[in-house]
DRENFI-822020 format. One record per residue: x, y, z of N, C-alpha, C, O in turn; residue in three letters. Coordinates in nm, 3 decimals, always signed. Layout:
BEGIN
SITE      n_px      n_py      n_pz     ca_px     ca_py     ca_pz      c_px      c_py      c_pz      o_px      o_py      o_pz   rest
SITE         X         Y         Z         X         Y         Z         X         Y         Z         X         Y         Z    ALA
...
***
This chain:
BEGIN
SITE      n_px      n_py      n_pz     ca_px     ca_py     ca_pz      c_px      c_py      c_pz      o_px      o_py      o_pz   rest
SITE    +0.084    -0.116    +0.000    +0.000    +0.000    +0.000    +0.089    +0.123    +0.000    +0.198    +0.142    +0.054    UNK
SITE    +0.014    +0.204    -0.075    +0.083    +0.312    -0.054    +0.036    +0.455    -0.062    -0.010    +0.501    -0.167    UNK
SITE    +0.046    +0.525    +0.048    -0.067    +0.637    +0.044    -0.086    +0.729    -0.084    -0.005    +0.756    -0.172    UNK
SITE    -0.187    +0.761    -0.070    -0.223    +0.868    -0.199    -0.176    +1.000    -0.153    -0.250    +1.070    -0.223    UNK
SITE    -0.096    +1.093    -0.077    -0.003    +1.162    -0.036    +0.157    +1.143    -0.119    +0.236    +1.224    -0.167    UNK
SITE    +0.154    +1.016    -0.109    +0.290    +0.982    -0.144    +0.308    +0.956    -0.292    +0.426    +0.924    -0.304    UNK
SITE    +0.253    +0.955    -0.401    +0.222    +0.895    -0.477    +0.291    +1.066    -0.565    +0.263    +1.176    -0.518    UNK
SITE    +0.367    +1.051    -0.675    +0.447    +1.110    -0.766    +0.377    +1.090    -0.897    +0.359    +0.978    -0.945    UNK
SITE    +0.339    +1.196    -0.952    +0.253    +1.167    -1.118    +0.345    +1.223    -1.202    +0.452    +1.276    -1.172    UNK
SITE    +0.287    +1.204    -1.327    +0.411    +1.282    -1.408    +0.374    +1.235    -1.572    +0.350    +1.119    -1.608    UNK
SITE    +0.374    +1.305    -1.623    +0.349    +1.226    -1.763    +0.466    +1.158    -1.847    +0.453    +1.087    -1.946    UNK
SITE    +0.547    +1.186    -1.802    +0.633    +1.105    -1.894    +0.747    +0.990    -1.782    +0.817    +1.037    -1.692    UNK
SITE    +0.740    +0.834    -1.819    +0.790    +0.767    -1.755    +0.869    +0.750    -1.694    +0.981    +0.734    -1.742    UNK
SITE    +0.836    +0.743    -1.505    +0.976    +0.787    -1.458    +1.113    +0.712    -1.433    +1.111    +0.603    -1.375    UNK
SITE    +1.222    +0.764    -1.471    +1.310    +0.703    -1.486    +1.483    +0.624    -1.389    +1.582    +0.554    -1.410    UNK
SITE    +1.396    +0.719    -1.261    +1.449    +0.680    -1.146    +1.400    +0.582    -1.029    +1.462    +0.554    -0.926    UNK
SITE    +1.270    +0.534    -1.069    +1.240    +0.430    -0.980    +1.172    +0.345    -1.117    +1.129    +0.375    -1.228    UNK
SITE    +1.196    +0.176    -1.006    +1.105    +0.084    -1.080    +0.966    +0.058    -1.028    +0.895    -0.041    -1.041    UNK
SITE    +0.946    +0.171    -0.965    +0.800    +0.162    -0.852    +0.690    +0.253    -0.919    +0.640    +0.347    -0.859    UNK
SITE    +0.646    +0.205    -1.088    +0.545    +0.291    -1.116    +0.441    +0.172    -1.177    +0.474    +0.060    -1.217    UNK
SITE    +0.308    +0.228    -1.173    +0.215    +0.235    -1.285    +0.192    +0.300    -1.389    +0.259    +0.403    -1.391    UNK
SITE    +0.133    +0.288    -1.470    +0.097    +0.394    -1.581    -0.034    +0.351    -1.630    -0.051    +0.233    -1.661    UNK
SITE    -0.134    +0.443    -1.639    -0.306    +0.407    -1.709    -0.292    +0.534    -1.707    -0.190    +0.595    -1.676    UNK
SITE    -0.411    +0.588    -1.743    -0.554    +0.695    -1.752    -0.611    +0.784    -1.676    -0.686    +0.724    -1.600    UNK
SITE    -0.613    +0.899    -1.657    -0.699    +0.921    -1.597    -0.851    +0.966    -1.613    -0.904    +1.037    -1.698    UNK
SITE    -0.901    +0.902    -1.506    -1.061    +0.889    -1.524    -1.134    +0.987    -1.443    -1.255    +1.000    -1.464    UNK
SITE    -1.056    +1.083    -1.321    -1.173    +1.200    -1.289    -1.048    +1.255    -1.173    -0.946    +1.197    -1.133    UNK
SITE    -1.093    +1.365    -1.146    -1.057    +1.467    -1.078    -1.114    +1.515    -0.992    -1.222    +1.561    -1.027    UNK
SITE    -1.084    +1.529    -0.865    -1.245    +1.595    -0.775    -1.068    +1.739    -0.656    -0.946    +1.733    -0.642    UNK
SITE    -1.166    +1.820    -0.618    -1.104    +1.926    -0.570    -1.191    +1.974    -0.469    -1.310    +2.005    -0.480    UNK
SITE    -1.103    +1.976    -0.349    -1.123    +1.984    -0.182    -1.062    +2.095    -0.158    -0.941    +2.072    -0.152    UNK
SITE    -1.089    +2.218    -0.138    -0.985    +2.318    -0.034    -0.811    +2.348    -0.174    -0.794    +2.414    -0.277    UNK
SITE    -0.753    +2.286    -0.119    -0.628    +2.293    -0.156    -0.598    +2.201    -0.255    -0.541    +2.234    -0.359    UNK
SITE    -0.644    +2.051    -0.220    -0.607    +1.947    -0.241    -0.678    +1.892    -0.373    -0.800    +1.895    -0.388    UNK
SITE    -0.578    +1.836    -0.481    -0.658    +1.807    -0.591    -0.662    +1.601    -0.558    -0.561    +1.536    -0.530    UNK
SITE    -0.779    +1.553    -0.570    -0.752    +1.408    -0.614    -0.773    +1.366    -0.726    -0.884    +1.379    -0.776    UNK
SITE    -0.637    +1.285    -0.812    -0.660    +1.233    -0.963    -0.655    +1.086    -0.964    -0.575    +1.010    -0.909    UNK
SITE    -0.767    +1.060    -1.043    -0.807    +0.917    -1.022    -0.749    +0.832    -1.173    -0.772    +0.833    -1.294    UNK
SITE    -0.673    +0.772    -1.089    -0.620    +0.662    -1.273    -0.687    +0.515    -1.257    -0.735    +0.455    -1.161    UNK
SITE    -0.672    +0.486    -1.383    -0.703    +0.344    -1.421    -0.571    +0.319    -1.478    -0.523    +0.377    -1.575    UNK
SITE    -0.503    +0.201    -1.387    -0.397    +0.118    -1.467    -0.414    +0.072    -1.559    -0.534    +0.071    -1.586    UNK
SITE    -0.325    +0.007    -1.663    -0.389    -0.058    -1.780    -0.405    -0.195    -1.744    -0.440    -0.267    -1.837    UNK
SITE    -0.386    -0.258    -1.615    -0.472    -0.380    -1.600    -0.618    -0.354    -1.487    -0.659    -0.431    -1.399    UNK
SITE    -0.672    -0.221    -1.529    -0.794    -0.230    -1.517    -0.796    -0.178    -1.358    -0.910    -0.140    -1.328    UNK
SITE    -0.694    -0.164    -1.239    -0.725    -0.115    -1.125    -0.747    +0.014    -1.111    -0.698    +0.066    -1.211    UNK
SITE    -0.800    +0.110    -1.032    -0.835    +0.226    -0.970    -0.750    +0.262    -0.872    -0.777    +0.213    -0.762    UNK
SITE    -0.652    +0.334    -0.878    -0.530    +0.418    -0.789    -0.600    +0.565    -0.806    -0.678    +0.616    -0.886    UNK
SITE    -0.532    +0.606    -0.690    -0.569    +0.797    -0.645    -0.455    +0.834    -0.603    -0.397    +0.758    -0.526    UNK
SITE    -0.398    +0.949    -0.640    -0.309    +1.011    -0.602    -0.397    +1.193    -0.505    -0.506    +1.248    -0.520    UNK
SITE    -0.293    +1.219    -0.427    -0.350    +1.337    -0.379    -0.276    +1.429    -0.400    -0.168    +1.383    -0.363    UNK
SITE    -0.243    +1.611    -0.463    -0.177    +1.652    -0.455    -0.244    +1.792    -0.422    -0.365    +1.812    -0.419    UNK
SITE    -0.129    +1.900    -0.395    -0.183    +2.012    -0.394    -0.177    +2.046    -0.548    -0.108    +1.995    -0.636    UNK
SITE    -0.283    +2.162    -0.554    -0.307    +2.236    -0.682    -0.190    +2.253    -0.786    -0.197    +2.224    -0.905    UNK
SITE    -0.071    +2.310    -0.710    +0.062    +2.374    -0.772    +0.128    +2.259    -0.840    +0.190    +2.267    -0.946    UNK
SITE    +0.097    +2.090    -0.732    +0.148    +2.016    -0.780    +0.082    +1.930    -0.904    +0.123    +1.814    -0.917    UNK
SITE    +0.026    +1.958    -0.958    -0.091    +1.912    -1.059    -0.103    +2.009    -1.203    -0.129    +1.964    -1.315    UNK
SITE    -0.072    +2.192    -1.162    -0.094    +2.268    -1.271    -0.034    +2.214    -1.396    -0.095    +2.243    -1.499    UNK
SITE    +0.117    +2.112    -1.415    +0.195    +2.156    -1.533    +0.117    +2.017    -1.548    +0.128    +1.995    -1.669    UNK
SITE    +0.061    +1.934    -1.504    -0.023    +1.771    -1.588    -0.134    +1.813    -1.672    -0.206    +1.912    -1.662    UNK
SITE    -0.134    +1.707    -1.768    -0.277    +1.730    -1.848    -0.337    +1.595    -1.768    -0.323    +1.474    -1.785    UNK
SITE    -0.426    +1.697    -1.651    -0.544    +1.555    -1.639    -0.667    +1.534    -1.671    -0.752    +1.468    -1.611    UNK
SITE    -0.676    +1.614    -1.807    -0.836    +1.580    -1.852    -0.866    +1.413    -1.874    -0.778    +1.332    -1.906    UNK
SITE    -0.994    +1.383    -1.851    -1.033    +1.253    -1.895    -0.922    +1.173    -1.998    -0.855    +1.231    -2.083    UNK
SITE    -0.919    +1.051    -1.976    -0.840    +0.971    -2.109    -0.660    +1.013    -2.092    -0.568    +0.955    -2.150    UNK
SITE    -0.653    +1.095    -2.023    -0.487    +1.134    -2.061    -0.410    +1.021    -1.984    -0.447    +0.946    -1.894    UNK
SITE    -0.286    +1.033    -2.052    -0.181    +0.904    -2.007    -0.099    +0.973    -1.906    -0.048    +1.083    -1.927    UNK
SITE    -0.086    +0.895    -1.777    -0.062    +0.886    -1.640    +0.047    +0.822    -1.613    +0.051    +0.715    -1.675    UNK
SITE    +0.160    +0.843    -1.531    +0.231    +0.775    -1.479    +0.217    +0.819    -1.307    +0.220    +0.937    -1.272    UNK
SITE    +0.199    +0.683    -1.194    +0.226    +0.733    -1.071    +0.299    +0.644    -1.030    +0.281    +0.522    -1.034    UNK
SITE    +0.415    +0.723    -0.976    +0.538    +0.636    -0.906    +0.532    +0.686    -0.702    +0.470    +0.761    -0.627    UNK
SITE    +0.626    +0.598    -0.697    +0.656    +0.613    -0.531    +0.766    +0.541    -0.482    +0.791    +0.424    -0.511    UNK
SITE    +0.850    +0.633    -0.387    +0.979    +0.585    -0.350    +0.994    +0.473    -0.254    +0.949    +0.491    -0.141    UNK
SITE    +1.026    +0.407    -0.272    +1.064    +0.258    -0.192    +1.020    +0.278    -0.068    +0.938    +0.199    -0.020    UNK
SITE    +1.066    +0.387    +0.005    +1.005    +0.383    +0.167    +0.837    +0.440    +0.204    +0.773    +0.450    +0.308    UNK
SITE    +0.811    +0.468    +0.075    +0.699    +0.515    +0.054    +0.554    +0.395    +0.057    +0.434    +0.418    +0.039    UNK
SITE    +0.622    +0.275    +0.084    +0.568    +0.155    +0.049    +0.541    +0.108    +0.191    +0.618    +0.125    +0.286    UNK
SITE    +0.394    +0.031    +0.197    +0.399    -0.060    +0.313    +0.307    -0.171    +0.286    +0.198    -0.162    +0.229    UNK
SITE    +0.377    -0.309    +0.346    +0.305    -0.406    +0.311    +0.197    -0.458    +0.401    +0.248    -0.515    +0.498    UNK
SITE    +0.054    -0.459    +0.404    -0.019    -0.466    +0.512    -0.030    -0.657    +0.550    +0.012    -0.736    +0.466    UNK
SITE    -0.066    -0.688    +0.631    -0.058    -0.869    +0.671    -0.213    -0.872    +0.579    -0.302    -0.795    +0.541    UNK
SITE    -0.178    -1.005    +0.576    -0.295    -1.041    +0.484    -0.416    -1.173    +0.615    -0.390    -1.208    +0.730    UNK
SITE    -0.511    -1.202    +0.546    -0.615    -1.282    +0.669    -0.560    -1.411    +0.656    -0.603    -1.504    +0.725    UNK
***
């Protein structure tokens, strides 16, 4: 898991970690400060990233646009399973 705080977007593939996805994004919703962008991986899951505004202006996140969200190794936690 890995929080939607922590989560690094970017449109073009990042090239310093091997810790990304890449899909779509499918909607945008805006709280106060805080923008949330909602992707679809291309095997079909639903990830959210959270950022502030400033951090979001230079992305194209209209509907359909291509997404990359990465996150740094410590950025990661593995929860126990049942």
């Amino acid at each position: 898991m890995v929080g939607v705080d922590r989560m690094i977007l970017s449109q073009d593939q990042p090239s310093d970690t091997p810790n990304f996805l890449d899909g779509k994004v499918i909607g945008e919703e805006f709280v106060g400060a805080t923008a949330t962008i909602y992707v679809e991986t291309t095997d079909g899951k639903e990830i959210k990233a959270q950022k502030s505004h400033d951090e979001v202006a230079h992305l194209d996140t209209n509907i359909g646009a291509r997404i990359y969200a990465s996150w740094q190794l410590e950025s990661a936690h593995i929860l126990p399973g049942e």
